[in-house]
FIKOLZA-1660 file (N, C-alpha, C; in steps of 0.1 Angstrom, whole numbers, plus 5000, padded with zeros to 4 digits):
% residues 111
   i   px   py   pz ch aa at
   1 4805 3555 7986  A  X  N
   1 4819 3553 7986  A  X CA
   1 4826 3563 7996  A  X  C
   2 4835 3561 8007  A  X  N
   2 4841 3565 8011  A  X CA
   2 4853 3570 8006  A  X  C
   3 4860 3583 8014  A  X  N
   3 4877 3588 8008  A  X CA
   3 4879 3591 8021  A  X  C
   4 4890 3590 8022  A  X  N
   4 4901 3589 8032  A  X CA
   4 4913 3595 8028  A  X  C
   5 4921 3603 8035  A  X  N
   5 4934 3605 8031  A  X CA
   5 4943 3597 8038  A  X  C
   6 4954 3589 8032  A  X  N
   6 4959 3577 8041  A  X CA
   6 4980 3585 8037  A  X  C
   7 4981 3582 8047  A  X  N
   7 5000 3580 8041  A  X CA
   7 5003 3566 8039  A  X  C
   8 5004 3565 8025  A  X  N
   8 5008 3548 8022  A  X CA
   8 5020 3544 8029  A  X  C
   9 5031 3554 8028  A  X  N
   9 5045 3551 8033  A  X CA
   9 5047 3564 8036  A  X  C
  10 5053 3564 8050  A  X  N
  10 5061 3574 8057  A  X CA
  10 5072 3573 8061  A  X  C
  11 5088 3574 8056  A  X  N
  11 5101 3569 8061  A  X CA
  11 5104 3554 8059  A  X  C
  12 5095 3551 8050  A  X  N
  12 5099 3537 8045  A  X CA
  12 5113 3533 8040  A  X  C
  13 5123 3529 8045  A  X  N
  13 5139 3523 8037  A  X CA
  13 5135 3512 8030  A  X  C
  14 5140 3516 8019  A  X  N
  14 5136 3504 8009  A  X CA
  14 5147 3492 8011  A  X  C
  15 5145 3480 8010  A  X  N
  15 5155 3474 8014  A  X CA
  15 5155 3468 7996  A  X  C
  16 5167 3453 7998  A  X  N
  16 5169 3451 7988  A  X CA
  16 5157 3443 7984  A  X  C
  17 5161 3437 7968  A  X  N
  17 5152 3432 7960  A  X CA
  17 5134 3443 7956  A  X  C
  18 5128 3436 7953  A  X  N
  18 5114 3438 7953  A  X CA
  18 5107 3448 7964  A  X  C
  19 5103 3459 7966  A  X  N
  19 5096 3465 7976  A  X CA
  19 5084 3467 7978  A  X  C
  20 5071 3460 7983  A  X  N
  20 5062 3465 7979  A  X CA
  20 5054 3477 7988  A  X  C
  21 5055 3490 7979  A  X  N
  21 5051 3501 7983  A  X CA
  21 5041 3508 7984  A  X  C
  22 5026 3503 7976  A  X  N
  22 5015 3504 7983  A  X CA
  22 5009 3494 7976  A  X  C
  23 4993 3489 7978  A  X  N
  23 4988 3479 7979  A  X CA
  23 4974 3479 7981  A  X  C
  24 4964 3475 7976  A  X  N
  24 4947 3479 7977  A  X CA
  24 4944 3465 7977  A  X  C
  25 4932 3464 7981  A  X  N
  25 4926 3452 7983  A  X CA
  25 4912 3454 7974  A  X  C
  26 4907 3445 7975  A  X  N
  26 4899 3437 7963  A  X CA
  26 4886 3451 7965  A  X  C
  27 4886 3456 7974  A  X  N
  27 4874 3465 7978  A  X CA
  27 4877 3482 7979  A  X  C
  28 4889 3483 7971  A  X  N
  28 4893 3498 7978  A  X CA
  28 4898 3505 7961  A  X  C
  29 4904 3517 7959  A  X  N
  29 4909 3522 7949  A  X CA
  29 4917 3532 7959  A  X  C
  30 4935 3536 7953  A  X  N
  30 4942 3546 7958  A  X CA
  30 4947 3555 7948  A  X  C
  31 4945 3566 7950  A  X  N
  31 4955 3578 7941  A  X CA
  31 4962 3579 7945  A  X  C
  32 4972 3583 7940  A  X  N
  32 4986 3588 7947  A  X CA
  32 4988 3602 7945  A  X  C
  33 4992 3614 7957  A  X  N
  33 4987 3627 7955  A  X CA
  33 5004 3634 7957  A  X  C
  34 5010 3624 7966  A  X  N
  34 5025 3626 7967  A  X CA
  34 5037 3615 7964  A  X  C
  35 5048 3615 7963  A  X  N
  35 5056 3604 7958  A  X CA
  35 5066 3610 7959  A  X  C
  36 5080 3608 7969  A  X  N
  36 5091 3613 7970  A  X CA
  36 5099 3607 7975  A  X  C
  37 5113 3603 7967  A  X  N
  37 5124 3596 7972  A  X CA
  37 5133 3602 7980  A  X  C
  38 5141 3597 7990  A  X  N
  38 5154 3605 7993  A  X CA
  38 5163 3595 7994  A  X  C
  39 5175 3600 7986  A  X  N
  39 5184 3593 7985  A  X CA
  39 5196 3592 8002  A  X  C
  40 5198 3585 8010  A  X  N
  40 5205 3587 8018  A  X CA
  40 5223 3579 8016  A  X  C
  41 5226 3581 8003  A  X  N
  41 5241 3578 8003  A  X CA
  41 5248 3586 7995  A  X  C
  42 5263 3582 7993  A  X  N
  42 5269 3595 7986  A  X CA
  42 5274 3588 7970  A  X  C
  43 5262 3579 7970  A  X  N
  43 5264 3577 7949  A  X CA
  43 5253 3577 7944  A  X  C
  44 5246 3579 7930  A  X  N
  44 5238 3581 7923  A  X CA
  44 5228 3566 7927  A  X  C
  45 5212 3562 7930  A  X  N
  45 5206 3552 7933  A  X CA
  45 5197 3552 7921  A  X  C
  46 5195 3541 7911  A  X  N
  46 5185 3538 7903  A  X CA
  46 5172 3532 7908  A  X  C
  47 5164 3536 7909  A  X  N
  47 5153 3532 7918  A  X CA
  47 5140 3531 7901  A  X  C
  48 5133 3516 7901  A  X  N
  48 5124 3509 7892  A  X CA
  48 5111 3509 7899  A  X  C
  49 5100 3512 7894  A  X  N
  49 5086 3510 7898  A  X CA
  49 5079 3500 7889  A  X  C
  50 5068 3496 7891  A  X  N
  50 5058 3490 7883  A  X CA
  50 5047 3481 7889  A  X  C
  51 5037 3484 7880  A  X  N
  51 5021 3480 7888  A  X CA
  51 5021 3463 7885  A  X  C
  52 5013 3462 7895  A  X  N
  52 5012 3443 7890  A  X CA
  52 4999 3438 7896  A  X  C
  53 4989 3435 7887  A  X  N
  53 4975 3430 7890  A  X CA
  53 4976 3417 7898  A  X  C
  54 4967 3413 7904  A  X  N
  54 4966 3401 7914  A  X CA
  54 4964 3393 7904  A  X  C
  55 4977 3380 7907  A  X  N
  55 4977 3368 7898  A  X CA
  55 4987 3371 7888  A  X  C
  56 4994 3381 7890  A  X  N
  56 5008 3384 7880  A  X CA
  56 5020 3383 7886  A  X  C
  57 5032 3380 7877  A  X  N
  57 5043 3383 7885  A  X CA
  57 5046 3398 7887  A  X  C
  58 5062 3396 7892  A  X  N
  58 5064 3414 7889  A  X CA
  58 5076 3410 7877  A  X  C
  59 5075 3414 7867  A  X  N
  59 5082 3414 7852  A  X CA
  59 5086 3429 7851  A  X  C
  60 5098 3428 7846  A  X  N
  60 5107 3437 7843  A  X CA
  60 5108 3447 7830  A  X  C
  61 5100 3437 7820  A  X  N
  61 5096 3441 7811  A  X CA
  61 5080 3457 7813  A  X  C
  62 5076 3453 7827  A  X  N
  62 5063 3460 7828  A  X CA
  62 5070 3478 7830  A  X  C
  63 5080 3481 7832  A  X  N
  63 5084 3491 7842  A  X CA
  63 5076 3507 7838  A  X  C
  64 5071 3508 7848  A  X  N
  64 5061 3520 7847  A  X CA
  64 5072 3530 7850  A  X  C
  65 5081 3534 7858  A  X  N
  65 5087 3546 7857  A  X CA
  65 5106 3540 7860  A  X  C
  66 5109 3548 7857  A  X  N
  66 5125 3549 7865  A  X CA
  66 5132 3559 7867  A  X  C
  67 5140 3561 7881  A  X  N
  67 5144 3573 7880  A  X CA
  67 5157 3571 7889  A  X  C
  68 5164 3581 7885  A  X  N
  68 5176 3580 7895  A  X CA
  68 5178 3591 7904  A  X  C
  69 5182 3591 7913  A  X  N
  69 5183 3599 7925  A  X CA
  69 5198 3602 7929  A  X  C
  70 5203 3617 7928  A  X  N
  70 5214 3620 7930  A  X CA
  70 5213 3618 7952  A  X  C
  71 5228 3616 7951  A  X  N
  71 5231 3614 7964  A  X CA
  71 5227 3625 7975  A  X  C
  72 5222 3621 7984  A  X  N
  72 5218 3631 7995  A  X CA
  72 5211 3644 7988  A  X  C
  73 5199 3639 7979  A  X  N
  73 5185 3644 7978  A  X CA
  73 5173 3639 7977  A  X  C
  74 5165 3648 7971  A  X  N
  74 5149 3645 7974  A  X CA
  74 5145 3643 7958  A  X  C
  75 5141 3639 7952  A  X  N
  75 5126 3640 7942  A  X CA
  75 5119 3631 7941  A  X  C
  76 5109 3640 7937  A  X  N
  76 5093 3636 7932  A  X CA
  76 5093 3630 7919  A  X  C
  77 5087 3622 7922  A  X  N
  77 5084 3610 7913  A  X CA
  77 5074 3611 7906  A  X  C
  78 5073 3622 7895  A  X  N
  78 5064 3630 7890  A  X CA
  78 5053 3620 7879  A  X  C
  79 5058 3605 7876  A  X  N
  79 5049 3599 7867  A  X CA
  79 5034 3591 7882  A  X  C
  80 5045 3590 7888  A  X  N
  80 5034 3582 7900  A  X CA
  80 5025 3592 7905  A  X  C
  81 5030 3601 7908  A  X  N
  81 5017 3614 7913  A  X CA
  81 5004 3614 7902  A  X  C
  82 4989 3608 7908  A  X  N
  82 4981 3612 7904  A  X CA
  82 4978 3598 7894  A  X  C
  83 4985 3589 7899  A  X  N
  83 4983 3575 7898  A  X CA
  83 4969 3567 7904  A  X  C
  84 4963 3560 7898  A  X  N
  84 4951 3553 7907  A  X CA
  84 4957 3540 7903  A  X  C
  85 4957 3535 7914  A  X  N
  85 4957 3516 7916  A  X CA
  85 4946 3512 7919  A  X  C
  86 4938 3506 7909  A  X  N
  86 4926 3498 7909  A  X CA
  86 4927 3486 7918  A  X  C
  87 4914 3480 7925  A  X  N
  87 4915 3470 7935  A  X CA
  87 4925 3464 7932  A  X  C
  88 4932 3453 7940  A  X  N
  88 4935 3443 7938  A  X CA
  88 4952 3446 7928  A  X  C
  89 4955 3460 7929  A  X  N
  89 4969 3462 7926  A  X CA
  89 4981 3464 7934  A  X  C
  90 4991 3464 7931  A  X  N
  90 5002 3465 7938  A  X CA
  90 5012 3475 7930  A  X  C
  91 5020 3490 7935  A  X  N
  91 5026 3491 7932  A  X CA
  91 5049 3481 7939  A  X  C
  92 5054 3480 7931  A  X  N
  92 5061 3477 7933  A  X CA
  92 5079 3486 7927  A  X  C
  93 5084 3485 7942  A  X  N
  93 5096 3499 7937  A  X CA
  93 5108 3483 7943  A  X  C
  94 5120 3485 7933  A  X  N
  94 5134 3483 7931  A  X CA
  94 5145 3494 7933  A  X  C
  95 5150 3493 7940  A  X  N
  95 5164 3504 7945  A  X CA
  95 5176 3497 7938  A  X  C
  96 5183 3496 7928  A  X  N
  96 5196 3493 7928  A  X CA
  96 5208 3490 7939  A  X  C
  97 5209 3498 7951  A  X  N
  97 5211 3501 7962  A  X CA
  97 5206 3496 7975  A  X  C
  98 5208 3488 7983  A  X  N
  98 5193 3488 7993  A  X CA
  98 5200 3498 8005  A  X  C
  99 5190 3504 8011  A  X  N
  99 5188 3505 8027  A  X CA
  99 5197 3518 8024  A  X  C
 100 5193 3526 8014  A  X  N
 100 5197 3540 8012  A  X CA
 100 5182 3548 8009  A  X  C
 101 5171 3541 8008  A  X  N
 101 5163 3549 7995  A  X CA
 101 5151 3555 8006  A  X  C
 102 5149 3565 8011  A  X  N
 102 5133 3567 8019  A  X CA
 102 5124 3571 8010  A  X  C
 103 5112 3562 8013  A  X  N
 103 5099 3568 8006  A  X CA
 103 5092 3574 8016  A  X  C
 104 5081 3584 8010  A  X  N
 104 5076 3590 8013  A  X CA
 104 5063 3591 8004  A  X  C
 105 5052 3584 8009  A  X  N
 105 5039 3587 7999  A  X CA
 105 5027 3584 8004  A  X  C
 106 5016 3600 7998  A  X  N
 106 5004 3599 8002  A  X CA
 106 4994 3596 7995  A  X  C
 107 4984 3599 8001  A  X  N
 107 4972 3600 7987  A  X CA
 107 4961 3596 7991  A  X  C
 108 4949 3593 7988  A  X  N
 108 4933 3595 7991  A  X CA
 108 4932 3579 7987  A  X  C
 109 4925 3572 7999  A  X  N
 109 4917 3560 7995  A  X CA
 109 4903 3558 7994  A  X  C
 110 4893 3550 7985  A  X  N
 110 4886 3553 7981  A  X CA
 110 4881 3538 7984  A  X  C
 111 4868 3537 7994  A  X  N
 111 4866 3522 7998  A  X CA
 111 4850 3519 7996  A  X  C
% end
């Protein structure tokens, strides 16, 4: 098995609806070792995560984290750090907001 350190997303704007923010394929496994939003407007952004197995929808009912992000800052997304997405997963992030939110996330792939 190979490891790699990959940057899933670097300066990614989340736009609206559904975002999909990282993603493994049927042959890989990812941790997540970093995870950081920046808010770039001047009101408070609710930003929704959640994992979704191949062959699922994305349900709202699933939401693995939520967090809101004060205007013109930074945080870490402390439930996703140290996250593994098993093959064949998708994380998925929601901005209340669009085309305000940058991600920023790394972490080691495992193929």
């Amino acid at each position: 098995m190979a490891t790699t350190f990959s940057n899933f997303r670097a300066g990614y704007l989340m736009t609206s609806g559904n975002n999909t923010l990282i993603s493994t394929s049927s042959g890989e496994r990812k941790s997540i070792s970093q995870f950081v939003l920046y808010n770039s407007s001047t009101s408070n952004v609710v930003v929704s995560f959640w994992l979704v197995g191949a062959g699922t929808g994305t349900v709202d009912t699933n939401v693995l984290d939520r967090v809101t992000v004060l205007p013109r800052r930074s945080v870490v997304v402390g439930k996703l750090v140290s996250q593994v997405l098993s093959p064949s997963f998708t994380l998925i992030g929601n901005a209340d907001t669009a085309n305000v939110i940058v991600v920023n996330a790394s972490g080691v792939t495992e193929t």
